[in-house]
C-alpha positions as CSV (number, residue, x, y, z in Angstrom):
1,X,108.3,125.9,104.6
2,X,107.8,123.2,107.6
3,X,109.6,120.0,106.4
4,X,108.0,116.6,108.1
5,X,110.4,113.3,108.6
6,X,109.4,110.3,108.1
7,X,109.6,107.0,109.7
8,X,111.5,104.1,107.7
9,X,108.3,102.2,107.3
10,X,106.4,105.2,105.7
11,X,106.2,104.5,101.9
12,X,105.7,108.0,99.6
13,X,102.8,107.4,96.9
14,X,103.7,109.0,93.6
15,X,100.7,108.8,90.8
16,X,102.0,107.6,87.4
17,X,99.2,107.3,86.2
18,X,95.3,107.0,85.6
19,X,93.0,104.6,84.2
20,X,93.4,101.3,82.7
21,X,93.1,99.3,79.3
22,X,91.2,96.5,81.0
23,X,87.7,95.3,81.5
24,X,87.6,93.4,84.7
25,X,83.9,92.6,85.7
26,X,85.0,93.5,89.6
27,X,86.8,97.0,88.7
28,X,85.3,100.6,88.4
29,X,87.2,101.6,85.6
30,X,85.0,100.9,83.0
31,X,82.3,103.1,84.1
32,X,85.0,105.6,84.7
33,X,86.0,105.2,81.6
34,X,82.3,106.1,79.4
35,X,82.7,109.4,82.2
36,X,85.4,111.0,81.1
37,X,86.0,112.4,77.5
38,X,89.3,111.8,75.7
39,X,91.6,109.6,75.9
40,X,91.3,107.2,79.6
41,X,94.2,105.7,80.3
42,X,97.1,108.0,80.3
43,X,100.7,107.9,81.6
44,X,103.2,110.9,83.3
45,X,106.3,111.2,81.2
46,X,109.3,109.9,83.5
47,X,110.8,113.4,83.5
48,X,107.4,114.4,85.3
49,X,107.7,111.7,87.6
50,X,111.2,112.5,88.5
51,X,110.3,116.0,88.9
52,X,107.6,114.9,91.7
53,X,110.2,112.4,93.7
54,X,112.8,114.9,93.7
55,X,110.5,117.5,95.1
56,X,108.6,114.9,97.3
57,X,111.9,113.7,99.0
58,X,113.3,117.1,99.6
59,X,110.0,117.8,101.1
60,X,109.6,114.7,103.6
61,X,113.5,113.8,104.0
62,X,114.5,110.0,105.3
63,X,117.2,108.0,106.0
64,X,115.7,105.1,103.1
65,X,113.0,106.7,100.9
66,X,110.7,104.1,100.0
67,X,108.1,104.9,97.2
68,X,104.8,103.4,96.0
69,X,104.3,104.0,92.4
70,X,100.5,104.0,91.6
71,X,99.2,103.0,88.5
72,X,96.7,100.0,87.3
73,X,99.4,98.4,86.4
74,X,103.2,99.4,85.5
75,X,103.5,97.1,82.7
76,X,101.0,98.1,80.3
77,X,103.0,100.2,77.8
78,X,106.6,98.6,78.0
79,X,108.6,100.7,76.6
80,X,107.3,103.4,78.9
81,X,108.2,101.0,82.0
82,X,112.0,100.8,80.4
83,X,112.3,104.5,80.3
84,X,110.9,105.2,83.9
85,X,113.3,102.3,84.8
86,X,116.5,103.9,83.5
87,X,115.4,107.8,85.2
88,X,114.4,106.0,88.6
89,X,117.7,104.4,88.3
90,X,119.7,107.8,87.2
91,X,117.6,109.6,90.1
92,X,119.0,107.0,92.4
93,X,122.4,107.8,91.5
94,X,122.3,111.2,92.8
95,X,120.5,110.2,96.3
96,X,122.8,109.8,99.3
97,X,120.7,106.5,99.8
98,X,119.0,104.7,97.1
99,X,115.1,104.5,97.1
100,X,113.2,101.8,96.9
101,X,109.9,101.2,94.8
102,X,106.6,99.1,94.5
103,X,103.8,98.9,92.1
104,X,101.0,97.1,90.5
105,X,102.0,94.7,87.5
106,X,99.1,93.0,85.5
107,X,100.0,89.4,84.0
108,X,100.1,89.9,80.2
109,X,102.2,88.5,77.9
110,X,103.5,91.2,77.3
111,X,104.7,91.7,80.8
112,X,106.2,88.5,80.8
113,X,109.3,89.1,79.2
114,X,112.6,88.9,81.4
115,X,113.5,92.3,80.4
116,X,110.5,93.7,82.2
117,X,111.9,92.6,85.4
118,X,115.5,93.1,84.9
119,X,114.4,97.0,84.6
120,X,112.6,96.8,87.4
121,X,115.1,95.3,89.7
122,X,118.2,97.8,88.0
123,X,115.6,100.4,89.4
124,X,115.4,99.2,92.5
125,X,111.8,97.8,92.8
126,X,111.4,95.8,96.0
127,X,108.8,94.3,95.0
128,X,105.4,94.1,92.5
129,X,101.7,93.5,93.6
130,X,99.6,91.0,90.9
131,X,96.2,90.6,91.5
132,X,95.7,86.7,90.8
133,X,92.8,87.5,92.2
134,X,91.8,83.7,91.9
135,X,93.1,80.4,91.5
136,X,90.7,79.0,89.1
137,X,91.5,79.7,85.5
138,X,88.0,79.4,84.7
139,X,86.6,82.1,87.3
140,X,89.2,84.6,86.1
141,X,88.5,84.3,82.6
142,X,84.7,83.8,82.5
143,X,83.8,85.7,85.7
144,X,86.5,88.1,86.3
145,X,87.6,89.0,83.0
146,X,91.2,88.3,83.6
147,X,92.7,86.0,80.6
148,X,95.8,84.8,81.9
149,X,96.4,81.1,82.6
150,X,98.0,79.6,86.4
151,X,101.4,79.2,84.3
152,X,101.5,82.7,83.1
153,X,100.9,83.7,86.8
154,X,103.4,81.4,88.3
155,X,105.9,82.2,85.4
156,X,105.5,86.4,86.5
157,X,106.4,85.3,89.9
158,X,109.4,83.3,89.2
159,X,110.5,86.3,87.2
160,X,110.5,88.3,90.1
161,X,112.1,85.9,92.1
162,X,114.7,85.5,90.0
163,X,115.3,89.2,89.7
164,X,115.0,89.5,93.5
165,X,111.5,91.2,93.5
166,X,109.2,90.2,96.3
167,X,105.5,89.5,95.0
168,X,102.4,90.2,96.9
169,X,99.3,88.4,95.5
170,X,95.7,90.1,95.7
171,X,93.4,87.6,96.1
172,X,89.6,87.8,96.3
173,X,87.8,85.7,98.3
């Protein structure tokens, strides 16, 4: 077996995920979603997940192991999130260098709750990537299907701030 290194600036992608709960006029989901029978959106169990790093680091060793976590969005189910939290923080334990992490987090009320972001910084997340999307309240809700006001926005961000977490904002213009 031929083992690859890679650079410190290479970031591993690990899928948690696929599909998502929302109904943005912009997004391919939906139509995905009237493809494909059973249940859409679905979630790896952390053990899974754990599994995959473990066996994806040993494959592609590095000095600081960086990870992108794909999903929609990692807040949906929150308990979920908690759980991958605390075994991404176990697996850290047991690496001579801790990795890092990044993923997509959707504004919900639900994901606004300080706990949220405590896990995610105990984990290790570097940072999160929100889609605002745009700045007009009205164009996200009426045009983009995105129901979350320009305080619930800026109230994610100064969670992630406060919890050391880096934002990067999509934005469409």
């Amino acid at each position: 077996t031929e083992i690859y290194t890679l650079s410190l600036h290479d970031a591993l992608p690990i899928l948690l995920g696929r599909g998502c709960p929302y109904l943005c006029t912009y997004c391919s989901n939906h139509a995905l979603r009237s493809l494909a029978p059973g249940k859409y959106v679905r979630f790896r169990t952390p053990g899974s997940i754990m599994e995959e790093i473990r066996y994806v680091l040993a494959k592609f060793p590095c000095d600081a192991p960086s990870l992108s976590l794909w999903v929609e969005t990692i807040g949906v189910h929150k308990q979920w999130t908690l759980d991958l939290c605390a075994a991404l923080q176990q697996l850290n334990r047991s690496l001579p260098r801790p990795a890092t992490f990044d993923a997509n987090l959707r504004v919900t009320a639900q994901t606004l709750d300080p706990m949220l972001f405590r896990a995610l910084a105990s984990a290790n997340f570097r940072n999160v990537n929100i889609g605002l999307e745009a700045g007009s309240e009205r164009v996200r809700k009426d045009i983009l299907k995105r129901n979350y006001s320009n305080g619930q926005f800026l109230r994610a961000v100064q969670l992630a701030r406060e919890n050391g977490l880096e934002v990067n904002v999509f934005n469409m213009i």
